[in-house]
ZALO-382249 format. One record per residue (C-alpha): residue number from 1; x, y, z. Coordinates in steps of 0.2 Angstrom, whole numbers, plus 5000, padded with zeros to 4 digits. Layout:
SITE / resi / east / north / up
SITE / NUM / X / Y / Z
...
END
This chain:
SITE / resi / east / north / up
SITE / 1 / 4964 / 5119 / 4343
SITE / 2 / 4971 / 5136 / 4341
SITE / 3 / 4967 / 5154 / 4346
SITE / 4 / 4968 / 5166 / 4335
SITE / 5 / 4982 / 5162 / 4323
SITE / 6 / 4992 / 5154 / 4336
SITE / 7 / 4995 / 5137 / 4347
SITE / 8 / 4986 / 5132 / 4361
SITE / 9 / 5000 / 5128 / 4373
SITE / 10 / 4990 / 5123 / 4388
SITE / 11 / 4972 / 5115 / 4392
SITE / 12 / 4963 / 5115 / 4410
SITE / 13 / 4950 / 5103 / 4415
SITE / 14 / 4936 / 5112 / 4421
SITE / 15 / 4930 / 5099 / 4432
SITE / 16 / 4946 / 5099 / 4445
SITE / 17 / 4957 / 5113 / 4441
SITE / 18 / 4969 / 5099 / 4434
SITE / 19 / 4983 / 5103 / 4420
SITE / 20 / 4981 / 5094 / 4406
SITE / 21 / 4995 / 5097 / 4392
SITE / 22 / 4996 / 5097 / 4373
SITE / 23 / 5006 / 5087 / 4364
SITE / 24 / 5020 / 5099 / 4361
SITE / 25 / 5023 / 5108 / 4377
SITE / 26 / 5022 / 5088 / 4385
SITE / 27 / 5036 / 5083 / 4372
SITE / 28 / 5047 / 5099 / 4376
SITE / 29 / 5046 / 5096 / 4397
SITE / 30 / 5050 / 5079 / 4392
SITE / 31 / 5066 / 5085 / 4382
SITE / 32 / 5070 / 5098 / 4395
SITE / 33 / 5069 / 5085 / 4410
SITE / 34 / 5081 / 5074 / 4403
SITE / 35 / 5091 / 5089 / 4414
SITE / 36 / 5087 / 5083 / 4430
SITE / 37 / 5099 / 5069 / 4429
SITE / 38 / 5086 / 5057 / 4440
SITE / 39 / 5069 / 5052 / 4431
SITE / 40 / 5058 / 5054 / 4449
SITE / 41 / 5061 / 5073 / 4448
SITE / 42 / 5052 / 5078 / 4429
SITE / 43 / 5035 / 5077 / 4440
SITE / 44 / 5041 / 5090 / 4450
SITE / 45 / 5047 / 5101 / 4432
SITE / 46 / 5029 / 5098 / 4423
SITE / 47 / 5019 / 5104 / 4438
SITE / 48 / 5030 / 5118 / 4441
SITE / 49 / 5032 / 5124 / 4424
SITE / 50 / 5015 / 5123 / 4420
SITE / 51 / 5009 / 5132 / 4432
SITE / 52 / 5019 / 5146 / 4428
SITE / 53 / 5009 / 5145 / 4413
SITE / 54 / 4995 / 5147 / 4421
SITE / 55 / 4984 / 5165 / 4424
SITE / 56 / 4989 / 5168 / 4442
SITE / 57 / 4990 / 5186 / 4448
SITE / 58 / 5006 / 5179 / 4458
SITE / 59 / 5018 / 5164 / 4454
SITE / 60 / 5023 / 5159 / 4473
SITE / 61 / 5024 / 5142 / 4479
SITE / 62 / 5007 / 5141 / 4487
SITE / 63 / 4996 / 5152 / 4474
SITE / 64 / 5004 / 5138 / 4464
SITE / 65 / 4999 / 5122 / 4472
SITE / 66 / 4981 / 5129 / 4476
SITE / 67 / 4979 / 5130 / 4456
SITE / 68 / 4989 / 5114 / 4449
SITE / 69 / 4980 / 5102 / 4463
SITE / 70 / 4967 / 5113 / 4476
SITE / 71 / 4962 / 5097 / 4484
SITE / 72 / 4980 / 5094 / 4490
SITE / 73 / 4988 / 5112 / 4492
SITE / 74 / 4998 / 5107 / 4506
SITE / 75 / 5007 / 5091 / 4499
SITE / 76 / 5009 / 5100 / 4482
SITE / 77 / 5016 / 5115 / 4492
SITE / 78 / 5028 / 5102 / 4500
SITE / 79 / 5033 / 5095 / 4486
SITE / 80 / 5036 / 5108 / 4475
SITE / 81 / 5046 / 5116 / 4488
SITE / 82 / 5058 / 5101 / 4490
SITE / 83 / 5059 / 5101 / 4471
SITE / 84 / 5062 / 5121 / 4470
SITE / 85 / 5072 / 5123 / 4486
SITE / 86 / 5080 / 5106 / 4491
SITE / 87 / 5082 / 5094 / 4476
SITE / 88 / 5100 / 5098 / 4470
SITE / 89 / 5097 / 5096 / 4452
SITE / 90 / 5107 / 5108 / 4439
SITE / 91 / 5102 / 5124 / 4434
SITE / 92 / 5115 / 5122 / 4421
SITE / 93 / 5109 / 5106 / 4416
SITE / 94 / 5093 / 5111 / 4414
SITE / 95 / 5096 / 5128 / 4404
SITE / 96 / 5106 / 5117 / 4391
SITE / 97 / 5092 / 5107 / 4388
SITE / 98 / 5081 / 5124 / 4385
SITE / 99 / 5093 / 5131 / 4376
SITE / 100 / 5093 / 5114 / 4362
SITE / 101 / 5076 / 5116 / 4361
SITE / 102 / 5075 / 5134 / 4356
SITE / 103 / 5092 / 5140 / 4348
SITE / 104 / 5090 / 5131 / 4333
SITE / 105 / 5073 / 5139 / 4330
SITE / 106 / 5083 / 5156 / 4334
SITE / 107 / 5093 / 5150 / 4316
SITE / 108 / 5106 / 5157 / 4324
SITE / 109 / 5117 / 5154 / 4310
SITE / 110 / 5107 / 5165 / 4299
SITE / 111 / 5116 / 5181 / 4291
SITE / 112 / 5117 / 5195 / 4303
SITE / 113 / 5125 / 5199 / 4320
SITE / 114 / 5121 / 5187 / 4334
SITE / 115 / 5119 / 5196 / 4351
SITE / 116 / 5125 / 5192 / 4368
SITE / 117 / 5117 / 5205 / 4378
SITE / 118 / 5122 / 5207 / 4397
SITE / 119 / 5111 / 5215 / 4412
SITE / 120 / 5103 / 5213 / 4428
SITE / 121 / 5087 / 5215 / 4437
SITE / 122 / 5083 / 5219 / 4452
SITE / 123 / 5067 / 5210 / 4462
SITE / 124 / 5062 / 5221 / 4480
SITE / 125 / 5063 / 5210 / 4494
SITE / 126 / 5059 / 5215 / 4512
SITE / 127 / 5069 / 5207 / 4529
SITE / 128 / 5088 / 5204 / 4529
SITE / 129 / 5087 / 5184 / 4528
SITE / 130 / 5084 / 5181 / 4510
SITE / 131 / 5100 / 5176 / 4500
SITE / 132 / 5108 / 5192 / 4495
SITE / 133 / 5096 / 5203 / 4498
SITE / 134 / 5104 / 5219 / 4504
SITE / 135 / 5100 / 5241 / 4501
SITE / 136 / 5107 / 5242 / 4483
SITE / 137 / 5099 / 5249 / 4468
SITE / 138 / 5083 / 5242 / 4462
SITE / 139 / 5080 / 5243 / 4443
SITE / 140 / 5062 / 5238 / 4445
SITE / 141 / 5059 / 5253 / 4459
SITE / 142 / 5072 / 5267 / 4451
SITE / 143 / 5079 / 5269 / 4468
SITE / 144 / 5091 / 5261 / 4483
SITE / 145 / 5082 / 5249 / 4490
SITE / 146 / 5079 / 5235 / 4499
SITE / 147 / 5083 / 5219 / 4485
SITE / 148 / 5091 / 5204 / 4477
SITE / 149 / 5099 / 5208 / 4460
SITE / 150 / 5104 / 5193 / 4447
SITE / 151 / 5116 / 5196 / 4432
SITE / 152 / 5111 / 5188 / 4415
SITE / 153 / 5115 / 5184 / 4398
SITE / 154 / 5104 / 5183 / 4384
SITE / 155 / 5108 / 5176 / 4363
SITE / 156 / 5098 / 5187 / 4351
SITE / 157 / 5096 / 5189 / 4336
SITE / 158 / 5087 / 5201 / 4325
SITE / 159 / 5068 / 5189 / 4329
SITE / 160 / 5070 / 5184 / 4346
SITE / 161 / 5080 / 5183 / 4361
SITE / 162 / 5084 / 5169 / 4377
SITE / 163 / 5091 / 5172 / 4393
SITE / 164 / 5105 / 5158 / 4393
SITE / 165 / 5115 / 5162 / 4411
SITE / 166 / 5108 / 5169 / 4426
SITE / 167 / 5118 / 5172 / 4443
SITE / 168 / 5112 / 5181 / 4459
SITE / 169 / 5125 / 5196 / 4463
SITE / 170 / 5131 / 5192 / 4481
SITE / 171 / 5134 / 5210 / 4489
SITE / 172 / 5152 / 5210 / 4499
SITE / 173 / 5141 / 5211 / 4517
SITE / 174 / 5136 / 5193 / 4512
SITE / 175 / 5151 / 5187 / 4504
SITE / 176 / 5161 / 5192 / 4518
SITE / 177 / 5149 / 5183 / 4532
SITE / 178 / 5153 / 5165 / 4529
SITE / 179 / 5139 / 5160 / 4544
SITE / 180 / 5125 / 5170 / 4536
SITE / 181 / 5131 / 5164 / 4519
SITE / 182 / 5131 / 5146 / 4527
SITE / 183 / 5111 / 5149 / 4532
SITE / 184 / 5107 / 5155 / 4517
SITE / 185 / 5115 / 5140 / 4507
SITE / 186 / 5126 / 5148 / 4497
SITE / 187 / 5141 / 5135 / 4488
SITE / 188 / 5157 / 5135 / 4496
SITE / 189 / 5170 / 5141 / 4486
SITE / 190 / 5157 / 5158 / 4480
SITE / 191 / 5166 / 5174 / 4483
SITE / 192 / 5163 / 5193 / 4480
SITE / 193 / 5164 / 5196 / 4461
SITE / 194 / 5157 / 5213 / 4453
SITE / 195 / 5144 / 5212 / 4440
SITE / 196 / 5155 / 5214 / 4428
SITE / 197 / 5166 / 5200 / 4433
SITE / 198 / 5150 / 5187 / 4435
SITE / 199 / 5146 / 5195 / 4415
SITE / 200 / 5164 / 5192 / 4411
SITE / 201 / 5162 / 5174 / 4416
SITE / 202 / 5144 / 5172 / 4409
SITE / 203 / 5150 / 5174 / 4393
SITE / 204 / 5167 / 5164 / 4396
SITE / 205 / 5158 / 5149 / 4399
SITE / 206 / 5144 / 5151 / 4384
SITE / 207 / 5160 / 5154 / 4373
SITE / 208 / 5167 / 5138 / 4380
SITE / 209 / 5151 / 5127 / 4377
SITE / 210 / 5151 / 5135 / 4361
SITE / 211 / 5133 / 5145 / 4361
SITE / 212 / 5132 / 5158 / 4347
SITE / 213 / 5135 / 5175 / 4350
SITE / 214 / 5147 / 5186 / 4341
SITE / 215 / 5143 / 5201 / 4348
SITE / 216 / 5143 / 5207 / 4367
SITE / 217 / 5130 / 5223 / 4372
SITE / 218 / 5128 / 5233 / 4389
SITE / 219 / 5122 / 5245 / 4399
SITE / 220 / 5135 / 5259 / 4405
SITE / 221 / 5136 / 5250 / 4422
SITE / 222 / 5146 / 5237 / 4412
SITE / 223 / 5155 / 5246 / 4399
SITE / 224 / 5164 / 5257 / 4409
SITE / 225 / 5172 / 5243 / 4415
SITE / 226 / 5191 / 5243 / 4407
SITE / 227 / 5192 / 5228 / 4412
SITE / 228 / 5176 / 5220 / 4405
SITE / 229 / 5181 / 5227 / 4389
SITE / 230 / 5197 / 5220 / 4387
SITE / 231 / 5189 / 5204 / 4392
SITE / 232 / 5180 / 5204 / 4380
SITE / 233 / 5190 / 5207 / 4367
SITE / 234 / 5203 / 5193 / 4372
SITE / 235 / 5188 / 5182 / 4368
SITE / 236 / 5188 / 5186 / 4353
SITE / 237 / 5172 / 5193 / 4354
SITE / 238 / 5166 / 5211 / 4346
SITE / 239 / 5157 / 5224 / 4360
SITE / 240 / 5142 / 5237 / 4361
SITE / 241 / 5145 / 5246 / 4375
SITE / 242 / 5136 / 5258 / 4385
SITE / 243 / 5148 / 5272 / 4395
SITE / 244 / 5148 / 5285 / 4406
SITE / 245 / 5152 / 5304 / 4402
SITE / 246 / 5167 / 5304 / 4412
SITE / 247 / 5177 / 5289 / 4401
SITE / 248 / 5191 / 5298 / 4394
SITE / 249 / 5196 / 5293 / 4377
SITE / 250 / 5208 / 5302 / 4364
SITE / 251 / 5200 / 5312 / 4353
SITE / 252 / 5200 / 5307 / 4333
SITE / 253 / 5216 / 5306 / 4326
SITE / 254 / 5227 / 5307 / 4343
SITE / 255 / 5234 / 5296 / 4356
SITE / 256 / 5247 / 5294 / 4369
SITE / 257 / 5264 / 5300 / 4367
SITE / 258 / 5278 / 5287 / 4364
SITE / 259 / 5288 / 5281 / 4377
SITE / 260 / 5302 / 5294 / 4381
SITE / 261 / 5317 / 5290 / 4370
SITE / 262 / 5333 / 5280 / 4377
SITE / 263 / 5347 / 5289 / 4382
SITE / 264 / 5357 / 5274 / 4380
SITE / 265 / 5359 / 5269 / 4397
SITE / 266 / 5349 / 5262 / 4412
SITE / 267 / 5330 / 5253 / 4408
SITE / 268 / 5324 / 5256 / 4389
SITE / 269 / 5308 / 5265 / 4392
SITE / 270 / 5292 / 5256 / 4385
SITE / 271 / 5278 / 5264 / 4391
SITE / 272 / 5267 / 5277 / 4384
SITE / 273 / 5266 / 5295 / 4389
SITE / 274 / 5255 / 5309 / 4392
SITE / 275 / 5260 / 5328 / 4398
SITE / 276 / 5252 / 5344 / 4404
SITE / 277 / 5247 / 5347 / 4384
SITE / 278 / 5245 / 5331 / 4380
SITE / 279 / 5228 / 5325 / 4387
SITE / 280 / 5214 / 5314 / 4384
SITE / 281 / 5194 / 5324 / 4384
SITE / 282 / 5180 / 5315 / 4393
SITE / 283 / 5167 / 5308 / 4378
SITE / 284 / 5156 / 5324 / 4389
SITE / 285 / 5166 / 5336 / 4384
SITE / 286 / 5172 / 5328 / 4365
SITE / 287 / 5152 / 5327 / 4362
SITE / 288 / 5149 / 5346 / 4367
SITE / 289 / 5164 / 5350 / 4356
SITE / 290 / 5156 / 5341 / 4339
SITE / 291 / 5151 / 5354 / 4326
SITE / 292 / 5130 / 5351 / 4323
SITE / 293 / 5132 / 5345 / 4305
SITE / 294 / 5141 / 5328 / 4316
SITE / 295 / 5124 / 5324 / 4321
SITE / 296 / 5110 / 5316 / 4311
SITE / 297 / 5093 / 5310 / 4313
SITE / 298 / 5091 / 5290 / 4314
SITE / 299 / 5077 / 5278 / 4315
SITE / 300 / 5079 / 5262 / 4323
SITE / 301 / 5065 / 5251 / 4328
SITE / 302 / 5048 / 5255 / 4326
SITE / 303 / 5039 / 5257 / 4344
SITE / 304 / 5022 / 5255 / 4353
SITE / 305 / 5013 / 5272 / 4346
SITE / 306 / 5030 / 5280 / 4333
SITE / 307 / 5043 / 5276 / 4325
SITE / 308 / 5059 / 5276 / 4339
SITE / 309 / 5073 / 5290 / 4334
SITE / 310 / 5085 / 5301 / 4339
SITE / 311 / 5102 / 5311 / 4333
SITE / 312 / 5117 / 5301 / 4333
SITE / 313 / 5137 / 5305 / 4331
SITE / 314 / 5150 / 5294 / 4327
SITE / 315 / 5169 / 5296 / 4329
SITE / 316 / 5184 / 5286 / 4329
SITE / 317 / 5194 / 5286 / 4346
SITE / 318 / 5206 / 5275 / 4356
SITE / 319 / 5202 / 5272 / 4376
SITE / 320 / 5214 / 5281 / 4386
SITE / 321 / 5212 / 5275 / 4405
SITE / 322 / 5227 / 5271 / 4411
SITE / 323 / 5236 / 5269 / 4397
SITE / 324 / 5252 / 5277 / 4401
SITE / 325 / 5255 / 5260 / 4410
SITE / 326 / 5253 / 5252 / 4394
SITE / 327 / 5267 / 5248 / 4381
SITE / 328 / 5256 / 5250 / 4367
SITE / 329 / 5241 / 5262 / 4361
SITE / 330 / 5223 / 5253 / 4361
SITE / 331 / 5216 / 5250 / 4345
SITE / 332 / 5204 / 5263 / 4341
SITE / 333 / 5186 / 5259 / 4341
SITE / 334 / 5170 / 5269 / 4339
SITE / 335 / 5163 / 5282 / 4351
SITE / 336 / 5146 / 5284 / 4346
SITE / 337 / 5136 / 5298 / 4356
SITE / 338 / 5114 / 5301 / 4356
SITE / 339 / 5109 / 5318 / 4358
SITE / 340 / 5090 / 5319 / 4356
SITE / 341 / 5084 / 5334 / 4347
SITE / 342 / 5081 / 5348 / 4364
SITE / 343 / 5089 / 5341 / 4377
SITE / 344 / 5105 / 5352 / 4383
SITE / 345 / 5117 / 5340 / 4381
SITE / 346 / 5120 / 5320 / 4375
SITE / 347 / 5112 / 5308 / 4386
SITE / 348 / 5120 / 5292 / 4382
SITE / 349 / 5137 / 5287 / 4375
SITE / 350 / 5145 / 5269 / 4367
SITE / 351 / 5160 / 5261 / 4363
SITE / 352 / 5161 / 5249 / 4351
SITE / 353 / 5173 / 5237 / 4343
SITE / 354 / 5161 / 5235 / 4327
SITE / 355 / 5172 / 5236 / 4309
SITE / 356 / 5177 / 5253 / 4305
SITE / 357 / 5168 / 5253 / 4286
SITE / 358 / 5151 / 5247 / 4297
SITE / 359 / 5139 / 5262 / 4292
SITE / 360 / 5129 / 5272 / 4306
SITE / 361 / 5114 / 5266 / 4305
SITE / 362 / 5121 / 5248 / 4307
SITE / 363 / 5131 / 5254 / 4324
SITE / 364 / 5115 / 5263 / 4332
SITE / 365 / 5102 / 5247 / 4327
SITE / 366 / 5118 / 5235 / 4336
SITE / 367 / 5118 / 5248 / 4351
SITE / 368 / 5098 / 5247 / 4352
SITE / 369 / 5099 / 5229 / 4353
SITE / 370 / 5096 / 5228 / 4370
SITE / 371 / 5077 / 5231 / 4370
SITE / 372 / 5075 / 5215 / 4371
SITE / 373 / 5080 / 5210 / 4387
SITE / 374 / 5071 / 5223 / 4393
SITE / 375 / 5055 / 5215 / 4387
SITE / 376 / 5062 / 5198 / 4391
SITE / 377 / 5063 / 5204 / 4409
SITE / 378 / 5046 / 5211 / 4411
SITE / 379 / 5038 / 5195 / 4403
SITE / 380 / 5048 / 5185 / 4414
SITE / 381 / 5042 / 5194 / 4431
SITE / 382 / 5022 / 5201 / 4424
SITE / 383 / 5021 / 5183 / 4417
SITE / 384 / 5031 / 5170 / 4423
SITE / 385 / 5033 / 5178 / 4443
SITE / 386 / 5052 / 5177 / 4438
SITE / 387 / 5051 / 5190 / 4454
SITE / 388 / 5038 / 5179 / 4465
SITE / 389 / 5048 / 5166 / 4474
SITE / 390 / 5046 / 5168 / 4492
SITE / 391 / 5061 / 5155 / 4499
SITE / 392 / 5077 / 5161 / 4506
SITE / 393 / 5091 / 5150 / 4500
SITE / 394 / 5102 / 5151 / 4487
SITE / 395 / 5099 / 5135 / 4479
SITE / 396 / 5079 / 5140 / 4476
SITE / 397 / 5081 / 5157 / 4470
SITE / 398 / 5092 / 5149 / 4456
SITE / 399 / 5080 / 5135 / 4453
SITE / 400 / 5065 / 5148 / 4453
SITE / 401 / 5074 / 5159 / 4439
SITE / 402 / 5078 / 5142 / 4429
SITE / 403 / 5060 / 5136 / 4429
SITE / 404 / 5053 / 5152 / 4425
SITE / 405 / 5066 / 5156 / 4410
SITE / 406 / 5062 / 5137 / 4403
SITE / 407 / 5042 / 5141 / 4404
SITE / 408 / 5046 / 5158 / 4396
SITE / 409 / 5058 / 5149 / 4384
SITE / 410 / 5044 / 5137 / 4378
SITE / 411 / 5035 / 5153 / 4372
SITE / 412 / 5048 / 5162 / 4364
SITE / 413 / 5048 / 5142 / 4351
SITE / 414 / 5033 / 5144 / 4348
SITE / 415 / 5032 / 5163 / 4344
SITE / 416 / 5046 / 5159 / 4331
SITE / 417 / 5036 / 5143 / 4323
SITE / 418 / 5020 / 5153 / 4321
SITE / 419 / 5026 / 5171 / 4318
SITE / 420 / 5016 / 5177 / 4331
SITE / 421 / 5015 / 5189 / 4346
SITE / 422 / 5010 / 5174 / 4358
SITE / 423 / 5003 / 5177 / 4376
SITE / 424 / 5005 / 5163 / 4387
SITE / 425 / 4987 / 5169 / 4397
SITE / 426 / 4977 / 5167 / 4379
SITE / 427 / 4983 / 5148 / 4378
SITE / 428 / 4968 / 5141 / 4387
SITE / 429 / 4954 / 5134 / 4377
SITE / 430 / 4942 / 5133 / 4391
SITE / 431 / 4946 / 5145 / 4406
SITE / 432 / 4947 / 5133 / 4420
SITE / 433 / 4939 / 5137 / 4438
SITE / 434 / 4942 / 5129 / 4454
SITE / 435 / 4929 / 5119 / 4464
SITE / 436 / 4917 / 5127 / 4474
SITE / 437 / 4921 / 5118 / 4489
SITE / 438 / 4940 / 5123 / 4489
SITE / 439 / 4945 / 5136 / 4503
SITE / 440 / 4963 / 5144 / 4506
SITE / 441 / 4971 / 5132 / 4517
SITE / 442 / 4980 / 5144 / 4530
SITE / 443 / 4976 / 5163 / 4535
SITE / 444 / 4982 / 5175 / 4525
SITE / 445 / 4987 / 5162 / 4508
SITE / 446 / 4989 / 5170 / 4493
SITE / 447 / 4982 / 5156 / 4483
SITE / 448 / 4972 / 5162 / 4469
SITE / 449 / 4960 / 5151 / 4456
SITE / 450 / 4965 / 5148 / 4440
SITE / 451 / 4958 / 5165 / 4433
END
């Protein structure tokens, strides 16, 4: 019943290319269905969700149908795109259920930080009809390009980690067309809001439903971001923060002038000050500025082939942008810097609202947290074809992602309950194969066998 040390999620019949499901992954689609909010939809959910599960090279709606049912390709095909693109279930719904199934074996209230981590991924998409897809920058390609990006939030903890939001970024040439926004499907009342601002509100609404989470990493693209931080801060929650080299900051131990003193007559002056002597550095040039001895050597993970390290420098600062508009000085947080051993100069920067005693080593392995949705990113699209789905509209793209983070979601339980590394493609006890009579049902189909 198992391979290896681990479960076996999944079983094919050989004889049809049928999906047969254990106990386990039955009972969760079951739990996870209760979602859908009308009974006649969980058919749609199994089939789908198992065959993301399945070993296709490509996790489109057709490849799909040809493995779930290769005598009925076309009706599957229909169905499952009524399901994925037309039935108007709710991806929040649904993701709630997912998340009861697999928060609690996160054990979430375990001593330790609990991660909310933000980012966004990029999927290539050729054409200009595809909802949102417009030439912005593609994380997958490293370049501009032709794509649709979607801004997510993931809990982690130090053992695993679940995407818990996930949003399609709607670029201002699509919010700004209401008829191509109308073909495309997109919900009245959406309008332009920068990744930041969909993050913001991302973690405003799991804060509300009262998900776990009490700290917030990202990237630079994020971070630098005044506003995202102070958002996050008036949530009460604490922050690791990528940054760019040009934030200014005030260096350790200064900060804005007071307001100028009153002379008794006219408006009491409140805000702060700066002059021509008085000004805040950019963390660039406070880095450069460090004596050597402020950087040390730091392990934080172990990787695929070393141990992961670099040199590290942490310093007290406040935030200056814009603050001469402000009536009080920011509270100071930590400016930490990574300068690897031979490069010419530091590579990356945070801001952090961590405690001021917290050591280090504790700050760099809370910045390095974000590994993981790196990895849960690449699983999602190498495994799960999070970056497959070949419809246009807003409502599919949405139901695509939520499908494929529930498959994922599935595997990251059981990885928890057997402390193991668990492949979804090693889940089959017998490899299943389709029918030697079945053909592709149109020119040019992708529809593969159940490799």
């Amino acid at each position: 019943m198992y391979v290896g040390a681990v479960m076996s999620f999944i079983v094919a019949r050989v004889e049809d290319c049928e999906m047969e499901l254990t106990d386990e992954f039955e009972r969760y689609l079951e739990h996870v269905s209760e979602g859908l909010g009308r009974s006649e939809r969980k058919l749609g959910l199994k089939k789908y969700c198992g065959g993301l599960m399945l070993p296709l090279k490509r996790k489109s709606m057709e490849p799909l149908a040809a493995a779930i049912d290769p005598e009925h390709v076309q009706a599957l095909h229909e169905s499952l795109q009524h399901f994925v693109a037309d039935s108007p279930w709710s991806d929040e719904s649904v993701l709630g259920r997912v998340q009861s199934w697999v928060l609690p074996k996160m054990r979430t209230e375990r001593k330790g930080w609990v991660f909310l981590i933000a980012d966004d991924t990029g999927m290539p998409k050729a054409g200009t009809h595809s909802v949102g897809v417009a030439r912005q920058y593609c994380g997958q390609l490293g370049k501009t390009d032709n794509c649709q990006v979607a801004v997510s939030l993931s809990v982690a903890t130090s053992e695993a980690s679940l995407p818990i939001k996930y949003r399609l970024y709607l670029p201002d040439a699509w919010s700004d067309d209401p008829a191509r926004c109308a073909a495309a499907g997109v919900p009245n009342g959406i309008v332009f809001m920068t990744k930041p601002q969909i993050s913001l509100a991302q973690i405003t609404e799991a804060k509300a439903a009262g998900l776990p989470g009490d700290v917030v990493a990202a990237d630079a693209g994020y971070g630098d971001d005044t506003g995202y931080r102070d958002g996050i801060t008036r949530l009460g929650l604490l922050y690791v923060l990528g940054i760019k080299p040009g934030t200014t900051v005030w260096s350790p131990n200064t900060g804005p002038l007071p307001p100028k003193p009153w002379v008794g007559r006219g408006k009491k002056p409140t805000r702060l000050r700066r002059d021509e002597t008085h000004q805040p550095v950019s963390v660039k040039e406070l880095a450069m500025a460090l004596p050597p001895a402020a950087y040390r050597k730091l392990t934080w993970r172990e990787g695929t082939n070393t141990q992961l390290s670099s040199r590290f420098a942490a310093v007290r600062v406040r935030a200056a942008h814009r603050d001469y508009q402000l009536d009080l000085p920011r509270d100071e947080e930590w400016l930490l810097i990574e300068w690897p051993k031979g490069d010419p100069e530091p590579t990356k920067y945070f801001l952090s609202t961590l405690p001021a005693d917290i050591s280090r080593k504790e700050l760099v392995d809370a910045v390095k947290s974000r590994w993981r949705i790196e990895r849960d990113y690449q699983e999602l699209k190498q495994e799960f074809g999070l970056d497959n789905f070949e419809g246009r509209n807003w409502r599919g793209f949405h139901h695509h992602a939520t499908l494929c983070i529930a498959a994922y979601a599935f595997l990251v339980g059981e990885r928890l309950a057997h402390h193991a590394d668990t492949k979804k493609n090693a889940v089959f006890r017998t490899q299943p194969a389709l029918p030697e009579s079945y053909a592709r049902r149109r020119p040019g189909s992708t529809s593969a066998p159940c490799l």
